[in-house]
Backbone as a ProteinNet text record, in pm:
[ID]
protein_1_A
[PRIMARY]
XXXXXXXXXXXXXXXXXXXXXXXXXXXXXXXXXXXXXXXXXXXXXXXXXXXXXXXXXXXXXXXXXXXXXXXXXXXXXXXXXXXXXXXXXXXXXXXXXXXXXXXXXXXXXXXXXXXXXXXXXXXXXXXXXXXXXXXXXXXXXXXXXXXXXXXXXXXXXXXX
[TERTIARY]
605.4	676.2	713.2	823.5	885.7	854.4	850.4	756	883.8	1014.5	1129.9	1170.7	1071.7	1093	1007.2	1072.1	1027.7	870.8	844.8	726.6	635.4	647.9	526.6	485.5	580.6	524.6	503.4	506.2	404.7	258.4	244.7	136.1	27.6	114.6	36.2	-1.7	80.2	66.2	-24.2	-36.4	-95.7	-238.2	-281	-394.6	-453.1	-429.4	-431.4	-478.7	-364.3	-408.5	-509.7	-555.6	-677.5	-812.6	-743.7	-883.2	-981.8	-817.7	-849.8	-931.5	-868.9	-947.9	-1095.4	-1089	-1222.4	-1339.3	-1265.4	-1359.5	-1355.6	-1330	-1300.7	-1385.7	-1412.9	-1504.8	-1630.3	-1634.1	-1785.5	-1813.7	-1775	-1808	-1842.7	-1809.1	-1770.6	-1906	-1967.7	-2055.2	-2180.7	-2193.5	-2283.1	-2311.9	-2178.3	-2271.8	-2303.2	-2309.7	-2326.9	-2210.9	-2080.9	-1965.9	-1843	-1922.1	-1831.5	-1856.2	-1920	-1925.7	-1827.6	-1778.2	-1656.8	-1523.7	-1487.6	-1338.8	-1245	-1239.6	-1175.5	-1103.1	-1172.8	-1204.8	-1089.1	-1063.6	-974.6	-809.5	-780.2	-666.2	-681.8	-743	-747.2	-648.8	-663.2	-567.9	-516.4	-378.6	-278	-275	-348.1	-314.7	-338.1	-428.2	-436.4	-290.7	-232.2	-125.3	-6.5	0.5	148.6	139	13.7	23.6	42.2	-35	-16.7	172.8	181.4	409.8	475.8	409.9	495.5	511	402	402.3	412.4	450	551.8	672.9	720.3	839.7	896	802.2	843.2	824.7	769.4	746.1	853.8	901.5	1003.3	1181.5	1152.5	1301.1	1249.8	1171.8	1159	1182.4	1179.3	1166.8	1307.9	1341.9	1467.8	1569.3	1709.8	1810.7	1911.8	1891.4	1966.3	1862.6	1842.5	1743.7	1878.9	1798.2	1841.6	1788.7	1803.9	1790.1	1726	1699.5	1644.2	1534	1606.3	1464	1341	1405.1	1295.1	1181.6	1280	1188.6	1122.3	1189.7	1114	988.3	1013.9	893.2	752.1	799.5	705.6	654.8	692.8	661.9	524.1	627.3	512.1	424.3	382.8	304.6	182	275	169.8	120.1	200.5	149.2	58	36.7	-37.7	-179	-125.1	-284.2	-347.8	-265.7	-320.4	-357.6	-270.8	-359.8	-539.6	-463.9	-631.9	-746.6	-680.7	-814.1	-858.5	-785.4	-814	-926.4	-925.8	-992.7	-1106.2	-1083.9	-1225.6	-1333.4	-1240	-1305.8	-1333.8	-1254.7	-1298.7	-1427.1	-1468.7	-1600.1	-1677.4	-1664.2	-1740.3	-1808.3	-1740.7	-1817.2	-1861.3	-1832.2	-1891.7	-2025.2	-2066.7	-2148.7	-2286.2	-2205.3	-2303.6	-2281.3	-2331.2	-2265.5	-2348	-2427.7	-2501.9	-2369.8	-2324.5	-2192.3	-2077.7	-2043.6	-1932.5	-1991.6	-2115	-2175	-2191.3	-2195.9	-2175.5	-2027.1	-1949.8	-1776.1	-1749.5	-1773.8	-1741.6	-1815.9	-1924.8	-1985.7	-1911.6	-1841.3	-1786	-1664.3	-1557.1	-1405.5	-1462.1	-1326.2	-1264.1	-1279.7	-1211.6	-1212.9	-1256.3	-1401.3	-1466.6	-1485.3	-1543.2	-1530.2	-1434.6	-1301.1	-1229.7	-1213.7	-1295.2	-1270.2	-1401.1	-1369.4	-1417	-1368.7	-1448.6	-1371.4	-1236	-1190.3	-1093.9	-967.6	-955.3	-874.7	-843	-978.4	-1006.8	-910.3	-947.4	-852.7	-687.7	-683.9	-532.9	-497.6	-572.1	-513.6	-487.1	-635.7	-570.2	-406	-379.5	-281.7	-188.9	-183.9	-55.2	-78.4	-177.3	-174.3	-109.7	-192.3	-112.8	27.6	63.3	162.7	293.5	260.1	358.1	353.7	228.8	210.8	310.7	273.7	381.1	535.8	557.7	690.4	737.2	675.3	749.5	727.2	588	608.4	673.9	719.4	844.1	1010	972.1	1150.7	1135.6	1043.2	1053.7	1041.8	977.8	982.3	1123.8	1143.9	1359.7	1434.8	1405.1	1466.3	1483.3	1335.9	1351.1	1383.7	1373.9	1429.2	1606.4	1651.8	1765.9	1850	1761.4	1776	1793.6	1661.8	1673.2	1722.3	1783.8	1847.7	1987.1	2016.7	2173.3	2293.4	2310.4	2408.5	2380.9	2242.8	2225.2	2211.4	2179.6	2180.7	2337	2395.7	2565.1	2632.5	2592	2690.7	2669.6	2499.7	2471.2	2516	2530.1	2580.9	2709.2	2758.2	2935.2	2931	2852.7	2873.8	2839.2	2788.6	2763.1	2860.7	2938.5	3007.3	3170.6	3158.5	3282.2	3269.5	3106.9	3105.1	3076	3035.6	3031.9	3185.1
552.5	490.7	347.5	274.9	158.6	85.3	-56.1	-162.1	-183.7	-105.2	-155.8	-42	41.1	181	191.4	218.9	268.8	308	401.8	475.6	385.4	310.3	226.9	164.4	54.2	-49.9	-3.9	117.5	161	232.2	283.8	326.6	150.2	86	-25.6	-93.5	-69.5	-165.3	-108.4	37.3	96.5	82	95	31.8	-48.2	-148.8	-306.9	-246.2	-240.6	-223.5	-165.2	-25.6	36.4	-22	-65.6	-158.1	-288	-387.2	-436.9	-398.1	-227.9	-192	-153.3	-130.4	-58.2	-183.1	-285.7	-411.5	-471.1	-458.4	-513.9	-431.5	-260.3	-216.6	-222	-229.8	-265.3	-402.4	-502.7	-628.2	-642.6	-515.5	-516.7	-420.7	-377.1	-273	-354.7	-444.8	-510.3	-623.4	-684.1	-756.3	-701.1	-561.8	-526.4	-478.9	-493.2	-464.2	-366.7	-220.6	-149	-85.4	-191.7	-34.5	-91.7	-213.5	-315.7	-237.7	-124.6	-107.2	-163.4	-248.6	-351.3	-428	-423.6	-522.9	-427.1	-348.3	-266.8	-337.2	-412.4	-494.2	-597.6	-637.4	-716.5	-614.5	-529.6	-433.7	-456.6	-450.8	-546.8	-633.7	-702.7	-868	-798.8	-712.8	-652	-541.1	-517.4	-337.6	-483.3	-570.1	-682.9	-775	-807.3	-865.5	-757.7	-652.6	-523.2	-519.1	-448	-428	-578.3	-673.4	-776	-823.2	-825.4	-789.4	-682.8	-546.5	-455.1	-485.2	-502.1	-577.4	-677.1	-766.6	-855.7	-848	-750.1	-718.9	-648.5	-543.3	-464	-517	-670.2	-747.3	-835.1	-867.7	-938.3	-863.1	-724.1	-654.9	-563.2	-517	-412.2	-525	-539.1	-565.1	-531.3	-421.9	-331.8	-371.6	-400.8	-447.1	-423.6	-342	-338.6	-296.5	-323.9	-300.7	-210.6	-74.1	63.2	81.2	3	28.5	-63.6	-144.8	-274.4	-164.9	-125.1	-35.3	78.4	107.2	231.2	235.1	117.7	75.7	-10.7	-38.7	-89.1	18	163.1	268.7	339.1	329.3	422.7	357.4	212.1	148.4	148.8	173.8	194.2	382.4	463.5	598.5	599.1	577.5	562.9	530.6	406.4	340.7	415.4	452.4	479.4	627.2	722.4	859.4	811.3	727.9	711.7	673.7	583.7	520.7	623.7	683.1	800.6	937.8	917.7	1044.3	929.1	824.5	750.8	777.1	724.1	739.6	862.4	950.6	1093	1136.4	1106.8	1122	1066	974.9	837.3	941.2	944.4	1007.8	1147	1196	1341.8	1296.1	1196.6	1163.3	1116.9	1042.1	976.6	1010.2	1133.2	1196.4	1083.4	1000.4	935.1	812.9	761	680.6	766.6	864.9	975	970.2	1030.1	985.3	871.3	721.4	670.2	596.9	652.6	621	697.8	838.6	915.8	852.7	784.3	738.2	614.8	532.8	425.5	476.9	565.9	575.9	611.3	568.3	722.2	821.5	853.8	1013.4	1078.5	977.2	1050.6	1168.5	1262	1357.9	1484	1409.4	1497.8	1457.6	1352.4	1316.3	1356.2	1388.2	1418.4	1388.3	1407.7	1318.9	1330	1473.5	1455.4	1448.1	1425.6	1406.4	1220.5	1144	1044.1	964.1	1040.9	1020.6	1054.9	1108.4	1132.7	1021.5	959.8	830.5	756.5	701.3	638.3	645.3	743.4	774	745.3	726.5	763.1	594.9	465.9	336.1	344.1	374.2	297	327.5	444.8	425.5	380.5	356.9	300.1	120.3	85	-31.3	-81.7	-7	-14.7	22.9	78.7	78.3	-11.8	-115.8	-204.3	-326.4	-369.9	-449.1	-444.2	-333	-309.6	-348.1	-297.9	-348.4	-496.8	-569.8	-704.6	-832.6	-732.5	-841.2	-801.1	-688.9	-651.1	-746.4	-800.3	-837.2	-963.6	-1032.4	-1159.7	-1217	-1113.8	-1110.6	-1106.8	-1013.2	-1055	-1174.4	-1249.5	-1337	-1447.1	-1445.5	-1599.1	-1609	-1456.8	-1438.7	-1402.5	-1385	-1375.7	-1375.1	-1506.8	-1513.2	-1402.4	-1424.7	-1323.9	-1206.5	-1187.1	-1022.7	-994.9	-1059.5	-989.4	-1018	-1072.7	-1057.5	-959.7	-906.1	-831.4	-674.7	-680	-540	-547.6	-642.2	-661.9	-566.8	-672.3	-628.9	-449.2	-453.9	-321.9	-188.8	-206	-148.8	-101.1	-276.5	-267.8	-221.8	-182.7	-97.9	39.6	67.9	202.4	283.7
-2008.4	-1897.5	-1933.8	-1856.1	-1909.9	-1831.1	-1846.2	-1772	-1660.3	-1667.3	-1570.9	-1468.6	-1468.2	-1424.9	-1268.4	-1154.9	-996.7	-1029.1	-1130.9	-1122	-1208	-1320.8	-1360.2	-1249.7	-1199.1	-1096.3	-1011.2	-936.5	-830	-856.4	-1010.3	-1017.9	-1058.7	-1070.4	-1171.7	-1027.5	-904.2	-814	-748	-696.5	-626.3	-667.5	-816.7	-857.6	-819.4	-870.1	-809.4	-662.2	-588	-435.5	-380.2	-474.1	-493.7	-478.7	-595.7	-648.9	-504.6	-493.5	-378.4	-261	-210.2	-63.4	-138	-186.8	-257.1	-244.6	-322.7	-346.1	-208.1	-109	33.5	112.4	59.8	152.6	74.9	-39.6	-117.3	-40.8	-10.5	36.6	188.5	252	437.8	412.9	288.2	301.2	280.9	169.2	129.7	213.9	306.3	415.2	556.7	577.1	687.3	801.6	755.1	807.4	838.4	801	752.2	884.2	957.6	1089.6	1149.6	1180.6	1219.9	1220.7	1264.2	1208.7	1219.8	1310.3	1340.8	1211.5	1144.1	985.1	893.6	932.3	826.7	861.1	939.5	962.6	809.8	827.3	653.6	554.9	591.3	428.6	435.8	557.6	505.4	433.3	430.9	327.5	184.3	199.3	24.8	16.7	138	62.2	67.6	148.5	91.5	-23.6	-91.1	-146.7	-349	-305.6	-404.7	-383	-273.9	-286.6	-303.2	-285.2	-334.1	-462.5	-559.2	-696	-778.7	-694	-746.8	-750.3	-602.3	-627.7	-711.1	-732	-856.5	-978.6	-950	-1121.9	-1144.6	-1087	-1150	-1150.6	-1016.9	-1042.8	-1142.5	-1214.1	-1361.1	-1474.9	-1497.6	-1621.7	-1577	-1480.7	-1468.8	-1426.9	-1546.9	-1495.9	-1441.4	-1385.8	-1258.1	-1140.9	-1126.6	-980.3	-825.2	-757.2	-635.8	-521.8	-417.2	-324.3	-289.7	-335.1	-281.9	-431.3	-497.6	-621.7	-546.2	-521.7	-465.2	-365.9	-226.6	-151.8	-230.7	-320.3	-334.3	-467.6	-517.2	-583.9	-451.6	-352.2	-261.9	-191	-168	-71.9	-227.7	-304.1	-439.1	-422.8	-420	-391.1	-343.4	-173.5	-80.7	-111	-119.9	-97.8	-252.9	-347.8	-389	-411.5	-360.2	-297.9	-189.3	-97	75.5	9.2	-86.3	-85.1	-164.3	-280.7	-351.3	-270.9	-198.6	-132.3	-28.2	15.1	144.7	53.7	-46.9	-127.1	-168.3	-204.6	-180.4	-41.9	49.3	186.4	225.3	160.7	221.9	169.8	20.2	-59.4	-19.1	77.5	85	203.2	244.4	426.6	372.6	282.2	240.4	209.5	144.7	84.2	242.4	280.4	371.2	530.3	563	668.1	807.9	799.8	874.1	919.9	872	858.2	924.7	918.7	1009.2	1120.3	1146.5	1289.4	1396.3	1305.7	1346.7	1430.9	1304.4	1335.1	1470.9	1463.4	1557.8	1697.9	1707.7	1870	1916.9	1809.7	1849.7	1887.4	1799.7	1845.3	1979.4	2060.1	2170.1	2146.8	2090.4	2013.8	1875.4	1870.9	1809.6	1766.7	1905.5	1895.3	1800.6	1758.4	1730	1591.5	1542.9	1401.6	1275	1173.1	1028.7	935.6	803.9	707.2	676.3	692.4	671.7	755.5	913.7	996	978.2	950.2	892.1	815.1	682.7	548.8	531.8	654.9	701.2	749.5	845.8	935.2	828.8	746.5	644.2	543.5	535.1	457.5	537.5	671.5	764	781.3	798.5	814.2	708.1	596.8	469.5	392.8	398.8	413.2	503.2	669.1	703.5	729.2	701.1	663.5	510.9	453.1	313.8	315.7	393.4	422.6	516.4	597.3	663.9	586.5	542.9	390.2	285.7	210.6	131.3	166	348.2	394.9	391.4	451.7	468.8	373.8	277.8	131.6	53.4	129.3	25	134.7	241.8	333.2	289.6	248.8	224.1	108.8	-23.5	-101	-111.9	-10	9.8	62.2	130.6	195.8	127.5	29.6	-25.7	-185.3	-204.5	-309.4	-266.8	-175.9	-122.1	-245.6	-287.3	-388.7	-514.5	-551.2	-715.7	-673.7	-558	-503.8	-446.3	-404.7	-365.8	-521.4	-618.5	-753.9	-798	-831.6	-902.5	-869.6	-707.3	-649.3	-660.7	-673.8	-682.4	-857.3	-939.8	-1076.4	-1081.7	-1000.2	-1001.9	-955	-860.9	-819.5	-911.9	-976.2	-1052.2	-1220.7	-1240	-1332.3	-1306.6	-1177.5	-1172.3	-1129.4
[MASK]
++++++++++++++++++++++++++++++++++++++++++++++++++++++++++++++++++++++++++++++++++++++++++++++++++++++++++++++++++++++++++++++++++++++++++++++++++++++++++++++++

């Protein structure tokens, strides 16, 4: 795979991002916090700051850079990360069924949750968390690149 290619920088990013929630719930675990769900709003700051250095990584190395590569290297991103980490969490609660019990007395609707109805939500935050971080960093990227982004699509048009 090529360091300028949709699919490196989302597996390279999604990593990273991986890595992040992982090391965020080892830390929410080791001080006592993982019963907090509340605390899982923090990912965001780890799934935008993972699609924003996809994004830039792949408008530094691809000189076709555009617009829908941008998003769609920020969505690989997130669905990457959000399935891995969801098969983390899903093992996680296989493992420690005392921890599912507890999740389930705090939700509402406990009752209707297991690991793996669970590891779905996850997948369904994280990826649409990553898809509105992907539009808004192409947004602002468009924004404050205006001029090098309307040449480059100009140049583009008049070579295709």
């Amino acid at each position: 795979m090529k360091k300028d290619s949709i699919e490196y920088n989302g597996i390279v990013g999604g990593i990273g991002v991986l890595l992040g929630l992982i090391a965020l719930f080892i830390i929410m675990k080791l001080t006592g916090l993982e019963h907090n769900l509340e605390l899982r709003a923090l990912n965001i700051f780890i799934m935008g700051a993972g699609v924003l250095y996809s994004i830039k990584s792949i408008k530094k190395h691809n000189s076709e850079f555009n617009y829908f590569k941008g998003i769609g290297t920020g969505m690989l991103t997130a669905a990457i990360s959000s399935i891995a980490f969801a098969t983390f969490i899903f093992i996680y609660l296989m493992g420690n069924p005392d921890f599912l019990m507890e999740i389930k007395n705090v939700e509402p609707f406990g009752n209707y949750l297991n690991a793996f109805t669970i590891s779905f939500i996850i997948i369904l935050e994280g990826a649409g968390s990553g898809f509105f971080l992907s539009f808004g960093v192409m947004q602002w990227y468009k924004k404050r690149h205006s001029d090098d982004f309307l040449k480059s699509q100009q140049e583009n048009r008049k070579t295709n």
